[in-house]
N, C-alpha and C positions, 0 to 999 in steps of 0.2 A: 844377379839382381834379386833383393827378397819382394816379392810375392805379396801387396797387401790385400785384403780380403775385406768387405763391407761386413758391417753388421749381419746384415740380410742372410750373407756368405756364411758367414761363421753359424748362424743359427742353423742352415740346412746343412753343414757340416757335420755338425752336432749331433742333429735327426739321424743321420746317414749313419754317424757312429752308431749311435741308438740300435739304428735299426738292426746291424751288421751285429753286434752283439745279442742284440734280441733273438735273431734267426738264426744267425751259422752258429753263435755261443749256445743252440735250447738243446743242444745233446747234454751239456751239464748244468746249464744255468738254470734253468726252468724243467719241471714233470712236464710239461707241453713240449711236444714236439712241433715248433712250426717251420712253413717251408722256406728254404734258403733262399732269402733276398739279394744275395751277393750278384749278379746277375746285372738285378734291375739297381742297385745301387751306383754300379758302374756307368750305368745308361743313363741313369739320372744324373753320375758326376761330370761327365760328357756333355750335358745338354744343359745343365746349368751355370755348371763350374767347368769351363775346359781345362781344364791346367794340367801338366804332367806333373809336375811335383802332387797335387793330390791325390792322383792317379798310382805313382809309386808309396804316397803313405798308406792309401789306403789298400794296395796290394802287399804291403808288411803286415797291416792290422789284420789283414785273413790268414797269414801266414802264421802270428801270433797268436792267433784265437785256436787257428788248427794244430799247431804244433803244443800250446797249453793242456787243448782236448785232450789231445795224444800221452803227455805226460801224466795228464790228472784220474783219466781212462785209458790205459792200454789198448783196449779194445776198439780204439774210436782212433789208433794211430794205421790203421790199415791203408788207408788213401795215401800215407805220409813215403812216399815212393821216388825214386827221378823221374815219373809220369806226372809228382804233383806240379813241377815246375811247368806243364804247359797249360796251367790257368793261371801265366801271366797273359800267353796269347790269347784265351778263351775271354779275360779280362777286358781287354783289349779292343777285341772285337766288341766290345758292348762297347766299350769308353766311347772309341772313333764313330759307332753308330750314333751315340746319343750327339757327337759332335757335328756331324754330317748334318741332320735332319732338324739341329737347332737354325739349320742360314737358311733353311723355308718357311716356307707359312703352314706350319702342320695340320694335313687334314686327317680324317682319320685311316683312310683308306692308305694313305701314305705312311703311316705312322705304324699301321697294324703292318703292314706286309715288310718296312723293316723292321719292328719287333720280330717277327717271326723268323724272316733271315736269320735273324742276328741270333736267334737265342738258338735257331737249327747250326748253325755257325759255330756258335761258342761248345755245343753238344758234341756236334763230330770233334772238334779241336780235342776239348777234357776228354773225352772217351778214348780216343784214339792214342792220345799220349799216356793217357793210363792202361789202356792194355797193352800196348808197344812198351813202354819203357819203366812198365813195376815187376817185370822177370817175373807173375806170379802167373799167366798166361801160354810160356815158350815164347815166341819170337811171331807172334800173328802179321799178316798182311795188313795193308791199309783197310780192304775189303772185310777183310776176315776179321778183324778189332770192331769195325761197325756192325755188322752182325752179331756179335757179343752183347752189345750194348745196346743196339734197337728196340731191345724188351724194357726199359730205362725211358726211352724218350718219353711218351705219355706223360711220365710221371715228374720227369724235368721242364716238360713245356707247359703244362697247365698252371699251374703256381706262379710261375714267369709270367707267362701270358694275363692271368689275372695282376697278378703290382704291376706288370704295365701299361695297365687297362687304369688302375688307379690314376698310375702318374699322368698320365695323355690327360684325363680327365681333370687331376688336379693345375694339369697346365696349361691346358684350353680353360678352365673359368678363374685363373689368373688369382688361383687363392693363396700362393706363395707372399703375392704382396698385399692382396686381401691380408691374411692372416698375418704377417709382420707387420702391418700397419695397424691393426686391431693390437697386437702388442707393447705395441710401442707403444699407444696410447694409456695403457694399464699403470 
């Protein structure tokens, strides 16, 4: 059955592209390096849009943007491994988050401590299916792949944790339909 989407829908779809290009695409699109919002996009298509069909398009558009990198920079195809396949589950794991925590009444305290899971969550997943299964490592332990990577975490969680400080925020003062409803009227 196709899938219709409101207005409303389509605009933060859009953003979401926007953004996923703006961030994962700034290794060649942009001299600014900014931090990959792939993450909180997920979490955000979870919690406002649950759908699986946009959940697997928008897991091709990362696949597309990373595999173009890789083409258009060589140098930027290094992640492009059989480890890159486990940020469908690392994906995943934010989608179903952002799903879960949309059938409560979000407070913050609830909201930060699955942010946090989830983006600890989605870290061990990527990490672990990248040094397990890009052969550029030997054959590491479950153990021994997190330890590889724990010099990494910091640097993956801060960025995350701030857009999802944005989003909580832009969804507790309910400016999604503030600001679609100020458009609409343009």
């Amino acid at each position: 059955m196709m899938q219709v989407f409101s207005k409303n829908n389509l605009l933060l779809i859009s953003f979401l592209v926007f953004l996923m290009f703006l961030t994962r695409g700034s290794h060649f699109l942009t001299e600014f390096s900014i931090p990959d919002a792939s993450l909180i996009v997920f979490l955000t298509l979870g919690l406002f849009i649950p759908s699986i069909l946009l959940f697997c398009l928008f897991f091709i558009l990362t696949a597309v943007i990373d595999f173009g990198s890789g083409f258009f920079d060589n140098s930027l195809a290094f992640c492009l491994t059989d480890g890159y396949w486990g940020l469908i589950p690392t994906y995943l794991a934010m989608f179903v988050t952002g799903k879960l925590i949309k059938n409560y009444d979000i407070k913050f305290n609830l909201f930060f401590v699955a942010l946090l899971l989830s983006i600890t969550l989605a870290f061990i997943i990527s990490t672990n299916t990248y040094y397990m299964f890009s052969d550029k490592f030997g054959s590491p332990s479950f153990f021994t792949s997190i330890q590889y990577g724990w010099n990494y975490f910091p640097a993956y969680l801060m960025p995350n944790l701030i857009y999802g400080m944005i989003v909580f925020t832009l969804y507790q003062l309910n400016l999604k339909n503030y600001f679609l409803k100020f458009i609409q009227r343009s």
